[in-house]
N, CA, C and O atoms as a GROMACS GRO file, in nm:
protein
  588
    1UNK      N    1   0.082  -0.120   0.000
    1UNK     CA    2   0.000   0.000   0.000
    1UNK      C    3   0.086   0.126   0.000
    1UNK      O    4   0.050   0.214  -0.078
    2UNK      N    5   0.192   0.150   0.073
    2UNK     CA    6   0.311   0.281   0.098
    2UNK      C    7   0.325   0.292  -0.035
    2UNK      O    8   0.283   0.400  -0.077
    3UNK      N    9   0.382   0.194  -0.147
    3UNK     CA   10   0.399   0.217  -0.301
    3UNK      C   11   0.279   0.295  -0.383
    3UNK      O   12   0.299   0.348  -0.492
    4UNK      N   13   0.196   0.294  -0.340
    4UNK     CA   14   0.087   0.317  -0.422
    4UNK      C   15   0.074   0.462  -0.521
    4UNK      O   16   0.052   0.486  -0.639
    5UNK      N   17   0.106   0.549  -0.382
    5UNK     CA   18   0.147   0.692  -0.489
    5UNK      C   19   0.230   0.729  -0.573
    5UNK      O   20   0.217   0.824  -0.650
    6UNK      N   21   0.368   0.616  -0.559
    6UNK     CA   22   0.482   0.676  -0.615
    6UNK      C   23   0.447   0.532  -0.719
    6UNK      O   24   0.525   0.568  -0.807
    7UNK      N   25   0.399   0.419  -0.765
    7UNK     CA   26   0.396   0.361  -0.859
    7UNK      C   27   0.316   0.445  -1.010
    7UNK      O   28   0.340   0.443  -1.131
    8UNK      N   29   0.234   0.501  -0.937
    8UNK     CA   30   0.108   0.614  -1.001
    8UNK      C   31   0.226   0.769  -1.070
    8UNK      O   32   0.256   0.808  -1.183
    9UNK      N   33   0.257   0.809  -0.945
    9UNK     CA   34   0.346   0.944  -1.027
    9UNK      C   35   0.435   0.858  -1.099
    9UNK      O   36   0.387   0.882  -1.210
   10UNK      N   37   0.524   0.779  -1.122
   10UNK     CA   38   0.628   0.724  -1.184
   10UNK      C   39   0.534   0.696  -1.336
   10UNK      O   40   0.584   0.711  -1.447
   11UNK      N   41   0.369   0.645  -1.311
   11UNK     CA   42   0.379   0.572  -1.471
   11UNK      C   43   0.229   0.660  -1.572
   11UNK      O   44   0.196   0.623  -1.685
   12UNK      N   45   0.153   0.793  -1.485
   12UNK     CA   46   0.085   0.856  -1.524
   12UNK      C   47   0.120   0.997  -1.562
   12UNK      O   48   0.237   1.026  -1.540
   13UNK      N   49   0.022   1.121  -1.630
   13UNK     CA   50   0.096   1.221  -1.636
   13UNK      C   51   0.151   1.277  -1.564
   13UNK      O   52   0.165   1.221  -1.455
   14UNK      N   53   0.206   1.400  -1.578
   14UNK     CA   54   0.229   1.475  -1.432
   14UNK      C   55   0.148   1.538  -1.334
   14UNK      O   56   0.181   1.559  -1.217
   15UNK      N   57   0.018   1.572  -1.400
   15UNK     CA   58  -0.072   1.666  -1.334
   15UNK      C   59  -0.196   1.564  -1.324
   15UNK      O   60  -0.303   1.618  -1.294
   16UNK      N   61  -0.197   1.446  -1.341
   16UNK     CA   62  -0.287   1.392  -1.327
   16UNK      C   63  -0.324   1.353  -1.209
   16UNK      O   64  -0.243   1.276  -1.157
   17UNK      N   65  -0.475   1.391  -1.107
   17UNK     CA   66  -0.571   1.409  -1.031
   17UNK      C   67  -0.545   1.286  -0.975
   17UNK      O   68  -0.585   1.195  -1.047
   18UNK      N   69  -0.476   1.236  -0.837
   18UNK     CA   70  -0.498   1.176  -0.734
   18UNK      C   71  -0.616   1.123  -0.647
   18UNK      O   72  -0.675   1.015  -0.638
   19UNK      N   73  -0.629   1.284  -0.566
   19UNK     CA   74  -0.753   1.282  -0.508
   19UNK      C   75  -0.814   1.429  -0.524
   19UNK      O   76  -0.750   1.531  -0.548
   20UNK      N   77  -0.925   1.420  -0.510
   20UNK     CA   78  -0.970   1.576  -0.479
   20UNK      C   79  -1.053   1.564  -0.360
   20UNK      O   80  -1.078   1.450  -0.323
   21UNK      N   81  -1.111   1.686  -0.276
   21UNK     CA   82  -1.186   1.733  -0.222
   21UNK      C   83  -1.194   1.887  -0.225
   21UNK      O   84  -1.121   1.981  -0.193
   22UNK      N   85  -1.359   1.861  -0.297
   22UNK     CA   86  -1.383   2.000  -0.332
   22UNK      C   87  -1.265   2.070  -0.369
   22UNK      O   88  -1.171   1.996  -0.396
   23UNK      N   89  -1.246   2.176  -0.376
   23UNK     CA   90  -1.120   2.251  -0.470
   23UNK      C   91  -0.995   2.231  -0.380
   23UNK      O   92  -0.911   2.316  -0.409
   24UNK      N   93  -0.970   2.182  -0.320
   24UNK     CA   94  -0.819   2.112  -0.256
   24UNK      C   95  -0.809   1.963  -0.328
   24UNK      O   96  -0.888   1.877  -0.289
   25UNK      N   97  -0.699   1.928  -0.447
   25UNK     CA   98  -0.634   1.844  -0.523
   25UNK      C   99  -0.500   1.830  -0.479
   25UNK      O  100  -0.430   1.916  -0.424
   26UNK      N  101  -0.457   1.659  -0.521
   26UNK     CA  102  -0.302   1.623  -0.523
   26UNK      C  103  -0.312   1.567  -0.610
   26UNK      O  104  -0.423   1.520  -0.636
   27UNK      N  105  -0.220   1.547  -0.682
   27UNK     CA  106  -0.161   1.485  -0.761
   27UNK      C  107  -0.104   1.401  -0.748
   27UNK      O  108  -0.052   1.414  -0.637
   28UNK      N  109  -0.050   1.238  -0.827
   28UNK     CA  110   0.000   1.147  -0.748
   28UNK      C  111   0.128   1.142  -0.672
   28UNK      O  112   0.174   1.070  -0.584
   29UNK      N  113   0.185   1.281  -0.761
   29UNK     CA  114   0.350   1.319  -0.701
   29UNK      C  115   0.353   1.407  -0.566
   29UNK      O  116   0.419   1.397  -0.463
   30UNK      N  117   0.274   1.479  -0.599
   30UNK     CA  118   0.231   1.509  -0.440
   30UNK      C  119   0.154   1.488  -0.330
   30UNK      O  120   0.147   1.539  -0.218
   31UNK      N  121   0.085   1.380  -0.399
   31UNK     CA  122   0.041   1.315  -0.230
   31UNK      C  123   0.176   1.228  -0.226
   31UNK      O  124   0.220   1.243  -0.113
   32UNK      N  125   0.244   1.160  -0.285
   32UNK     CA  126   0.407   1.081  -0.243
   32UNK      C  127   0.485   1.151  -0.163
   32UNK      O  128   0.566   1.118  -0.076
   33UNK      N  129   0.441   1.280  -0.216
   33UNK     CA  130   0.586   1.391  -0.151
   33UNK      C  131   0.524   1.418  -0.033
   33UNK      O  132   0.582   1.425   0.075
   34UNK      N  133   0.388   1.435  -0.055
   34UNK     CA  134   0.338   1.462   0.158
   34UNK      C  135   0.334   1.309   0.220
   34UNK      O  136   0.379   1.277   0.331
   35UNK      N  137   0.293   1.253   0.160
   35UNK     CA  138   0.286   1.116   0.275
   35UNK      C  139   0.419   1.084   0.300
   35UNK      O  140   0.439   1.007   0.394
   36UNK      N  141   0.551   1.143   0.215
   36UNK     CA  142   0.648   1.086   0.269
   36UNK      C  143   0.741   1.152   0.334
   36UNK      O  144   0.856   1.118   0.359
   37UNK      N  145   0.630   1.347   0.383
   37UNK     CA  146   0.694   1.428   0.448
   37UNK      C  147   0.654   1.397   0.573
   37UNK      O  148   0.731   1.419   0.667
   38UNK      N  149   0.543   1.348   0.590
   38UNK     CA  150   0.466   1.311   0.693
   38UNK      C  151   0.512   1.156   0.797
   38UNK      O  152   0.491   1.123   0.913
   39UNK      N  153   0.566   1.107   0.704
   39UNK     CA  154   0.620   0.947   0.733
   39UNK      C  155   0.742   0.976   0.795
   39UNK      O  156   0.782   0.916   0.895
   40UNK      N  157   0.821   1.094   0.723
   40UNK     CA  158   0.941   1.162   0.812
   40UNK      C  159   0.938   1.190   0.968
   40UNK      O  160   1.011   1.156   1.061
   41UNK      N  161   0.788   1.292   0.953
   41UNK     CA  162   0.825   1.313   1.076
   41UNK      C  163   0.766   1.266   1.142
   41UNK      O  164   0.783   1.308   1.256
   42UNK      N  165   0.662   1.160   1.128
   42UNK     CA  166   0.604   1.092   1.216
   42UNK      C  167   0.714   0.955   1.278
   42UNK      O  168   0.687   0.896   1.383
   43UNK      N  169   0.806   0.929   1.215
   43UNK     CA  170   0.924   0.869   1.239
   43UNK      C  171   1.019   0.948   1.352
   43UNK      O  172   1.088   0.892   1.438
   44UNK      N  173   1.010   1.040   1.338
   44UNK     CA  174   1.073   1.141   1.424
   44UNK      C  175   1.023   1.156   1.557
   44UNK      O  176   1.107   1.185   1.642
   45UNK      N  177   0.897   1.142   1.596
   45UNK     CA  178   0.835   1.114   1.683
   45UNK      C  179   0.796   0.965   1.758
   45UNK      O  180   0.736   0.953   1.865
   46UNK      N  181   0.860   0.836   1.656
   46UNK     CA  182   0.874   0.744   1.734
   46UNK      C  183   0.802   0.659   1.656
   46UNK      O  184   0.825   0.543   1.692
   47UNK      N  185   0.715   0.665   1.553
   47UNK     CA  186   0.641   0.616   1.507
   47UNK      C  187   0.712   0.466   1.443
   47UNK      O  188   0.790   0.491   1.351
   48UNK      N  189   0.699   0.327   1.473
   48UNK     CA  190   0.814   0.250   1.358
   48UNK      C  191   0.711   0.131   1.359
   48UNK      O  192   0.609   0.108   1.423
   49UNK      N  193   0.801   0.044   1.235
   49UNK     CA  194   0.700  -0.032   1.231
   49UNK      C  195   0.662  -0.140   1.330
   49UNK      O  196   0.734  -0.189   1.418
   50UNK      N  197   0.515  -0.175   1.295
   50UNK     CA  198   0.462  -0.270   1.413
   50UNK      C  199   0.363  -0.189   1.461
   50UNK      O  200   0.252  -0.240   1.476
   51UNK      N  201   0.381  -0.056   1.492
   51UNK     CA  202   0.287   0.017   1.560
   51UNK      C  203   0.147   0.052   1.491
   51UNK      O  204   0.122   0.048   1.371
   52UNK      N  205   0.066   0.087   1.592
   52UNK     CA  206  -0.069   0.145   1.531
   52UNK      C  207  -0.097   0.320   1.552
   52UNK      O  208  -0.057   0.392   1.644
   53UNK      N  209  -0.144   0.341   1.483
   53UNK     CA  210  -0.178   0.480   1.441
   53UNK      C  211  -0.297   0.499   1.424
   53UNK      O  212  -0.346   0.460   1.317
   54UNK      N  213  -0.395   0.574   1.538
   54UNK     CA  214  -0.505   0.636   1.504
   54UNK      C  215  -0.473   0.776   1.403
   54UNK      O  216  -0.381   0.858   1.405
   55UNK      N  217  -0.616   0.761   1.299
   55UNK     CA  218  -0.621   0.863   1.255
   55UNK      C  219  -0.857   0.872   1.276
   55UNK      O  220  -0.964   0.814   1.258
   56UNK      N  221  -0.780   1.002   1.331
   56UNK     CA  222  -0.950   1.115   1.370
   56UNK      C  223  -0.956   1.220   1.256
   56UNK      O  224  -0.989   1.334   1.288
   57UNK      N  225  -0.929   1.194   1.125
   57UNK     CA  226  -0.958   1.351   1.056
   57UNK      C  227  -1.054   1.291   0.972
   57UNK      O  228  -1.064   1.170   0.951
   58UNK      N  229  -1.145   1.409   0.913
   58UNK     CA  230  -1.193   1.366   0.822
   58UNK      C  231  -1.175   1.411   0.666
   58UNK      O  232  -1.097   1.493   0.617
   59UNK      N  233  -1.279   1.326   0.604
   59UNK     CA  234  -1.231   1.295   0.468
   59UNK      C  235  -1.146   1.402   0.425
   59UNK      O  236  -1.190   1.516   0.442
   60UNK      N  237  -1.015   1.386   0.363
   60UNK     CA  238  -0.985   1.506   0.260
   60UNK      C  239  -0.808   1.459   0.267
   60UNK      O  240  -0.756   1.353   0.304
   61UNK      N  241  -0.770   1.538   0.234
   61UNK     CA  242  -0.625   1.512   0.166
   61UNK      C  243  -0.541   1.487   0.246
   61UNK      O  244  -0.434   1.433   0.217
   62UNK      N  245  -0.567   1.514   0.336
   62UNK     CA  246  -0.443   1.521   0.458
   62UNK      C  247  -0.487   1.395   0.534
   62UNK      O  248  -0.415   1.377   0.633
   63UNK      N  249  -0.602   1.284   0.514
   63UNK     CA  250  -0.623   1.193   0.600
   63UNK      C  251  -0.546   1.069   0.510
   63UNK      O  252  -0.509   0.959   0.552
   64UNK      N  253  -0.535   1.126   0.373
   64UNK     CA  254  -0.478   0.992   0.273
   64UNK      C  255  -0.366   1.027   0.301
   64UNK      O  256  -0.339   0.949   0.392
   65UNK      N  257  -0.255   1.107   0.283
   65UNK     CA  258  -0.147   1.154   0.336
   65UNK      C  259  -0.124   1.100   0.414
   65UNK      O  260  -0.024   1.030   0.403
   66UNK      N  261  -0.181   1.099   0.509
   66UNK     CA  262  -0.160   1.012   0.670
   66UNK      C  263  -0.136   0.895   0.696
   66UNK      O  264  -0.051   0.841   0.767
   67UNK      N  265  -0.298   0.822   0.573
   67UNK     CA  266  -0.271   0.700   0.588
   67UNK      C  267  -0.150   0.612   0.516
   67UNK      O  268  -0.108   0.507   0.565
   68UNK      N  269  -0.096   0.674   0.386
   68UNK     CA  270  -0.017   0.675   0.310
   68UNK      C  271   0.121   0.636   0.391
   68UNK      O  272   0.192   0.536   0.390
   69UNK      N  273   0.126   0.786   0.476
   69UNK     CA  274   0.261   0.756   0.590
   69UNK      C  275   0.287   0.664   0.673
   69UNK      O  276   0.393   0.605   0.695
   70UNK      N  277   0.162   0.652   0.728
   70UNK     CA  278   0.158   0.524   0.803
   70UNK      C  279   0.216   0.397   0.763
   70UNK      O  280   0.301   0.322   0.811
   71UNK      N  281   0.132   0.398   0.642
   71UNK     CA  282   0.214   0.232   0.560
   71UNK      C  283   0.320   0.274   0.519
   71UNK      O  284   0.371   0.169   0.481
   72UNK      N  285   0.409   0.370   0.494
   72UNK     CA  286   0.546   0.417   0.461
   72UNK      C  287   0.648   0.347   0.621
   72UNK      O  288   0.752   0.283   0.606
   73UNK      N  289   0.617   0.363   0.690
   73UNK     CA  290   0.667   0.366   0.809
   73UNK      C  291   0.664   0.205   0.862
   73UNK      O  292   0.729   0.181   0.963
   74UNK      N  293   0.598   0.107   0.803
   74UNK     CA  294   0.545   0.008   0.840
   74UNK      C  295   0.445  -0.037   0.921
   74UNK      O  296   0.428  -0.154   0.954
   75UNK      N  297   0.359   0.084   0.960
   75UNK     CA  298   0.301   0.061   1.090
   75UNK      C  299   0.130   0.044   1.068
   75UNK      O  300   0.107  -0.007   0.959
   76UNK      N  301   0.042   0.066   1.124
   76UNK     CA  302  -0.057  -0.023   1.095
   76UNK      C  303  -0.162   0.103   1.118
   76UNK      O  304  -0.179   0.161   1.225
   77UNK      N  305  -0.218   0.127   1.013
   77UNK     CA  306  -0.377   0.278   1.032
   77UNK      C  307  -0.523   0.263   1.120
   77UNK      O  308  -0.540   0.142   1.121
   78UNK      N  309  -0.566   0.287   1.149
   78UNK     CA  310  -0.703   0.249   1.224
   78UNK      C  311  -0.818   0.390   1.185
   78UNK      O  312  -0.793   0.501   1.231
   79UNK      N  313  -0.904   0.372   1.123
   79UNK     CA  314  -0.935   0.525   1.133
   79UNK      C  315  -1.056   0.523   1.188
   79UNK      O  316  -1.143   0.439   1.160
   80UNK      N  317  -1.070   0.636   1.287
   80UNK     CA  318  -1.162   0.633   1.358
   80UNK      C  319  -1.225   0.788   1.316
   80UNK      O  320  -1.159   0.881   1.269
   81UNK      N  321  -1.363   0.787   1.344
   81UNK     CA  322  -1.475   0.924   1.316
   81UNK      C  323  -1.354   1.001   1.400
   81UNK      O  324  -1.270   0.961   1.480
   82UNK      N  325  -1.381   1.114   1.350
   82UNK     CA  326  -1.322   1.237   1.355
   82UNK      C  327  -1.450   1.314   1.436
   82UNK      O  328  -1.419   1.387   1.530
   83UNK      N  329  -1.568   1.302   1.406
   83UNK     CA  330  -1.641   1.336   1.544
   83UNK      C  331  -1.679   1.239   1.663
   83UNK      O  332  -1.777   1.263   1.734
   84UNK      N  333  -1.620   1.158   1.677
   84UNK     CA  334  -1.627   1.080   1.793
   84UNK      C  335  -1.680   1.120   1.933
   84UNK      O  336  -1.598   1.210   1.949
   85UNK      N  337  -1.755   1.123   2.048
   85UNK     CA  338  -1.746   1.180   2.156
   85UNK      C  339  -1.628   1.189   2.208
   85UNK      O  340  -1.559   1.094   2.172
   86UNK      N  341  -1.554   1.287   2.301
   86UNK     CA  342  -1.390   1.258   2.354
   86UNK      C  343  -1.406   1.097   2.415
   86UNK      O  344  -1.334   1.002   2.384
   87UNK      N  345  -1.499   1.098   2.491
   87UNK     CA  346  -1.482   0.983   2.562
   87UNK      C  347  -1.495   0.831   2.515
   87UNK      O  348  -1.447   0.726   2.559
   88UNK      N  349  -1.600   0.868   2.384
   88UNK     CA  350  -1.578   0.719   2.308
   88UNK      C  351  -1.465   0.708   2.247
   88UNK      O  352  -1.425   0.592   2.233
   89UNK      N  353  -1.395   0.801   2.202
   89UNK     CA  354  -1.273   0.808   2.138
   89UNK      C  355  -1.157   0.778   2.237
   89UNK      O  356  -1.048   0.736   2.197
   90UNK      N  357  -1.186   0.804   2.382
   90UNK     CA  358  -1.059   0.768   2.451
   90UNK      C  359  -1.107   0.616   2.490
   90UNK      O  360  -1.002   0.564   2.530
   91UNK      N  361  -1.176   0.550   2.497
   91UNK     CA  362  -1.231   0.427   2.549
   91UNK      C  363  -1.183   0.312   2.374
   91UNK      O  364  -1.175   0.190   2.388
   92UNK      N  365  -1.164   0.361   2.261
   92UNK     CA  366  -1.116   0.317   2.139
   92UNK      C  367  -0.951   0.311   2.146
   92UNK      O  368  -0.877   0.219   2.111
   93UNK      N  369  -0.933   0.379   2.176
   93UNK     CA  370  -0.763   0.446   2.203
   93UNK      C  371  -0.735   0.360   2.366
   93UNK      O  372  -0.619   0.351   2.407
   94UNK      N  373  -0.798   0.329   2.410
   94UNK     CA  374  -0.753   0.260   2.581
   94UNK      C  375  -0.757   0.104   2.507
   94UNK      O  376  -0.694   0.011   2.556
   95UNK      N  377  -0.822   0.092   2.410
   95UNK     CA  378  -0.801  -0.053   2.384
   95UNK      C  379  -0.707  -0.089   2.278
   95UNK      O  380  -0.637  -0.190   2.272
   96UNK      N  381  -0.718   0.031   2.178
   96UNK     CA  382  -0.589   0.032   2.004
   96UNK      C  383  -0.465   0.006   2.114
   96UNK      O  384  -0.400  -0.099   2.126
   97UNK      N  385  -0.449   0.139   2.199
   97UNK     CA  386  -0.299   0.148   2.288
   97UNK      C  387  -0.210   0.232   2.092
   97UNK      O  388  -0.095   0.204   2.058
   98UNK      N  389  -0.252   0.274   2.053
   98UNK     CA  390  -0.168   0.315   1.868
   98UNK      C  391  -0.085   0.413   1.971
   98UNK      O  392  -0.115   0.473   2.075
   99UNK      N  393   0.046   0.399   1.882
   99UNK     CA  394   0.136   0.441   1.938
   99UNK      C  395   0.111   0.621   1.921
   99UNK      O  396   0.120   0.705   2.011
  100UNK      N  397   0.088   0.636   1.824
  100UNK     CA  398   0.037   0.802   1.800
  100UNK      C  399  -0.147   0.815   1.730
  100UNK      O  400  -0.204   0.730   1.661
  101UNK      N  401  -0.197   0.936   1.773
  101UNK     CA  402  -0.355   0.986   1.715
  101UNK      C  403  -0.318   1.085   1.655
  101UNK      O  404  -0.260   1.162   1.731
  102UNK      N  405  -0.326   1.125   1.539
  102UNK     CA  406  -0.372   1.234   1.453
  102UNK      C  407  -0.529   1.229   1.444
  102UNK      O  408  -0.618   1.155   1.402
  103UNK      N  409  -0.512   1.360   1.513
  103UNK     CA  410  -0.717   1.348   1.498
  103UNK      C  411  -0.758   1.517   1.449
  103UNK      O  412  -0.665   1.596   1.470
  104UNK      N  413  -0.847   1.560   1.406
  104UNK     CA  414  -0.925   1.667   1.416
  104UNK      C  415  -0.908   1.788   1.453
  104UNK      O  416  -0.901   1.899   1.399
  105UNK      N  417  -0.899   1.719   1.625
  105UNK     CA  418  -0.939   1.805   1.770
  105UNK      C  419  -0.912   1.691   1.874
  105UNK      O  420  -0.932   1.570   1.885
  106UNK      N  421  -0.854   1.796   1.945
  106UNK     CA  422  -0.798   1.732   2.060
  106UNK      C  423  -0.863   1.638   2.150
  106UNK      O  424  -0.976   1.670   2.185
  107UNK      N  425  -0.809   1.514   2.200
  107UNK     CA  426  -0.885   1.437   2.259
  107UNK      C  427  -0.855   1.422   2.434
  107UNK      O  428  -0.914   1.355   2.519
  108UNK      N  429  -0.780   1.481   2.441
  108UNK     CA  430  -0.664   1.445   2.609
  108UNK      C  431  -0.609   1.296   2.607
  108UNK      O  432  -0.628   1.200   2.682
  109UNK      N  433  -0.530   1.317   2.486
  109UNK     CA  434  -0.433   1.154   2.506
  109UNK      C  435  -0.375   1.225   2.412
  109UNK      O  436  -0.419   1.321   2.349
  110UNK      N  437  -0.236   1.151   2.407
  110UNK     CA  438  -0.087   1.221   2.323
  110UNK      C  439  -0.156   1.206   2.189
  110UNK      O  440  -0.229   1.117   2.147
  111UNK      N  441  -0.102   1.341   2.121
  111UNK     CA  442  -0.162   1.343   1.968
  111UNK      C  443  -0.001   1.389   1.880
  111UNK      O  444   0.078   1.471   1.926
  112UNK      N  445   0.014   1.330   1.778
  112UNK     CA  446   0.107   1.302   1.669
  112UNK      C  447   0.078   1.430   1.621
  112UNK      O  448   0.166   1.516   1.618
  113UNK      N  449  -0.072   1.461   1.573
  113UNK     CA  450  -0.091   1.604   1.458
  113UNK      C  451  -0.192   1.624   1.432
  113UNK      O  452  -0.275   1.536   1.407
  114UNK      N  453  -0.210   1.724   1.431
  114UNK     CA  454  -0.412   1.804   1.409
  114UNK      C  455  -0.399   1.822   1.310
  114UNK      O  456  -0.298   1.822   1.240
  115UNK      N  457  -0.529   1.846   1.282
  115UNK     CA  458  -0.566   1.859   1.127
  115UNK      C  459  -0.479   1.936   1.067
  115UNK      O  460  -0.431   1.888   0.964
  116UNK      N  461  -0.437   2.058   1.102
  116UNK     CA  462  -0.333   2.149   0.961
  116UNK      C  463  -0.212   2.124   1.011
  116UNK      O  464  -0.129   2.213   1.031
  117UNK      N  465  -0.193   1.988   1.039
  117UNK     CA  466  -0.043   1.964   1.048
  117UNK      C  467   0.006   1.945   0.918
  117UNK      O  468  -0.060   1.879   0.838
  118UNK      N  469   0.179   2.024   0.870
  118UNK     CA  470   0.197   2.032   0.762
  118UNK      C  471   0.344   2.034   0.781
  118UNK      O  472   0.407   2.138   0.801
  119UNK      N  473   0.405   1.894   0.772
  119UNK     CA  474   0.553   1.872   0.788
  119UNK      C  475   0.644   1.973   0.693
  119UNK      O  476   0.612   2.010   0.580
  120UNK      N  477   0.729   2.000   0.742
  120UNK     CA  478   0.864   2.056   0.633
  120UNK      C  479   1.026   2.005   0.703
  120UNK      O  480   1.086   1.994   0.810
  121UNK      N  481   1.038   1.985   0.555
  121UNK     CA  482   1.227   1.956   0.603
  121UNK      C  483   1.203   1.764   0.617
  121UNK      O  484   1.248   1.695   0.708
  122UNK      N  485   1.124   1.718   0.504
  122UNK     CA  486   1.174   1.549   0.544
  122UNK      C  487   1.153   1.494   0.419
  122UNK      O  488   1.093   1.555   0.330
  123UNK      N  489   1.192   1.400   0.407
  123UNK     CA  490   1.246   1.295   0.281
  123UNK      C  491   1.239   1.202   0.261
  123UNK      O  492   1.314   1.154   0.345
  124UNK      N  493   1.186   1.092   0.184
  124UNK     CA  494   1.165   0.948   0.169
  124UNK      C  495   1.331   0.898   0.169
  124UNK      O  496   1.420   0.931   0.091
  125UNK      N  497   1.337   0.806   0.286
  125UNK     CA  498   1.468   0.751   0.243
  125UNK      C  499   1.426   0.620   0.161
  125UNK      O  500   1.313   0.606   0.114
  126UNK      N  501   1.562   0.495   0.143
  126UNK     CA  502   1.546   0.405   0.010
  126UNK      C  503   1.489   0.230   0.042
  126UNK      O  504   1.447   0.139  -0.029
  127UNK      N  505   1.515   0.248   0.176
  127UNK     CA  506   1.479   0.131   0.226
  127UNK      C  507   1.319   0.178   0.333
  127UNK      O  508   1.325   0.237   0.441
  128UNK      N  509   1.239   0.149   0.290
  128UNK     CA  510   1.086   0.112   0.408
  128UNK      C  511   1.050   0.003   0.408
  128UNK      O  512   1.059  -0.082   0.319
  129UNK      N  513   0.989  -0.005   0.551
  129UNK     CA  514   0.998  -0.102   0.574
  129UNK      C  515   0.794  -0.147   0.503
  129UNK      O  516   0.743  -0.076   0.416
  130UNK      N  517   0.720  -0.267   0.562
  130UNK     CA  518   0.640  -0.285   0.533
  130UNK      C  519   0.553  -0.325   0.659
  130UNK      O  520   0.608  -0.388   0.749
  131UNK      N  521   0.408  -0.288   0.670
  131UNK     CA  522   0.320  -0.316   0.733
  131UNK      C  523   0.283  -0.442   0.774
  131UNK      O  524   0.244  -0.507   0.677
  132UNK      N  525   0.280  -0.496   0.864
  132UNK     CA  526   0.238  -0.621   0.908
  132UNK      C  527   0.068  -0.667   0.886
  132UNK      O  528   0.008  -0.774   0.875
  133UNK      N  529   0.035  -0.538   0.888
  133UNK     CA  530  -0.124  -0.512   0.858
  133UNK      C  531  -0.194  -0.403   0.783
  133UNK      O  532  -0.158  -0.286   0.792
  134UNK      N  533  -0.293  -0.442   0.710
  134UNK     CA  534  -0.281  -0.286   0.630
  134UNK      C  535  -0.385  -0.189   0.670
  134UNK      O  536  -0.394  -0.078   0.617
  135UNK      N  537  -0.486  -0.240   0.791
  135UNK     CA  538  -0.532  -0.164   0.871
  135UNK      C  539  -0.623  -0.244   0.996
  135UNK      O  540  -0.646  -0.365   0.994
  136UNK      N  541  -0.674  -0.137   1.120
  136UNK     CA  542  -0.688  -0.188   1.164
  136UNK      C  543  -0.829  -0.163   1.211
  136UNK      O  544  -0.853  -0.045   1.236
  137UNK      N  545  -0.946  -0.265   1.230
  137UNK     CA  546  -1.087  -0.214   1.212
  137UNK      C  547  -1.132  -0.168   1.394
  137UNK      O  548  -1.098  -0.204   1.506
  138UNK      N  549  -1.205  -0.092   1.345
  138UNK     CA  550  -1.277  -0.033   1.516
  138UNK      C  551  -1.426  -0.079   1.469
  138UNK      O  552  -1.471  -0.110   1.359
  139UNK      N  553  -1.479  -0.071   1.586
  139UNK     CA  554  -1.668  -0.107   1.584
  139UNK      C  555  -1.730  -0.019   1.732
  139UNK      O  556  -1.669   0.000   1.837
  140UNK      N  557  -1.863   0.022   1.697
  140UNK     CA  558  -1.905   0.071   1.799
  140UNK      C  559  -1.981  -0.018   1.900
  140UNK      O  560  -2.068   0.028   1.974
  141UNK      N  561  -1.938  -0.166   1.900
  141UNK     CA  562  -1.981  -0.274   1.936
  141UNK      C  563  -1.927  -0.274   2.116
  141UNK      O  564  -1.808  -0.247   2.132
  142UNK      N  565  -2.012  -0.304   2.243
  142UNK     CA  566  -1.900  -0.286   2.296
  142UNK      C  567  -1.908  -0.443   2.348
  142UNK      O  568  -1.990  -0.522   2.302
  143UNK      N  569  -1.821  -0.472   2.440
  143UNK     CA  570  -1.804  -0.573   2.486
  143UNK      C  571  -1.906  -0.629   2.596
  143UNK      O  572  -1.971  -0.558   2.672
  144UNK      N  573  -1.910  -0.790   2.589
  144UNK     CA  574  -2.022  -0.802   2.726
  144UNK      C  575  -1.968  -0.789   2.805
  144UNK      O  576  -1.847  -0.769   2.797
  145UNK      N  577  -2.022  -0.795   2.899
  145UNK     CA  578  -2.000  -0.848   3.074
  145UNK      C  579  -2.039  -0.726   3.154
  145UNK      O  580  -2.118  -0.642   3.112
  146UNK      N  581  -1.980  -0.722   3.271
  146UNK     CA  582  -2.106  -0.651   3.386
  146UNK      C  583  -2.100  -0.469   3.281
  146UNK      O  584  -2.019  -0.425   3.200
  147UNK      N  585  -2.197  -0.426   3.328
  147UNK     CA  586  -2.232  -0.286   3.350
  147UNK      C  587  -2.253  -0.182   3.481
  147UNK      O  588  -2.284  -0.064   3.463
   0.00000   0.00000   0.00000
């Protein structure tokens, strides 16, 4: 999955349409170049593979970016509503344990990057590694036993 953008910029035009939302577009060379500015520094922060990664944003360019990085890094995506209650969202996160949340809006548990997080200064190096999983599912199901 980490290959996906840069197999696309390598064998389509140059300006050819990735993703859009509403008038914010990437292209396949630049969603590569953010997911793998993002994979930088989410590496920088500890992120490696094996790990899980909530992501709370919603739809739009910066959540594929994310997820993109994630599998750059080897580590494993989970995406959870971006309007979540705080507390269902921390009761999701008490059980993921994901090593970092990029969410929205703040939840009161360690967060990686809010929504206009916008890395500078990082670089795809030549060796990545690969995901053990290529994501990881949540449910609003909860568990039995007492109440």
């Amino acid at each position: 999955m980490a290959d996906v953008p840069c197999w696309y910029a390598e064998r389509k035009p140059k300006d050819t349409i990735a993703i859009r939302h509403g008038a914010d577009t990437r292209t396949w060379e630049q969603l590569e170049r953010g997911a793998n500015r993002r994979a930088r520094a989410f590496a920088a922060k500890g992120v490696k593979p094996g790990d899980f990664v909530a992501i709370g944003l919603p739809n739009g360019n910066a959540f594929f970016e994310t997820s993109f990085a994630v599998w750059k890094l080897g580590a494993t995506p989970t995406s959870l509503s971006w309007r979540l209650p705080r507390g269902e969202a921390a009761a999701v996160l008490e059980v993921l344990r994901p090593r970092w949340w990029s969410a929205a809006r703040p939840t009161g548990t360690r967060q990686l990057a809010a929504l206009g997080f916008v890395p500078e200064g990082f670089r795809r190096t030549a060796d990545e590694p690969v995901a053990r999983y290529w994501k990881a599912m949540t449910s609003g199901v909860r568990p039995a036993g007492p109440r």
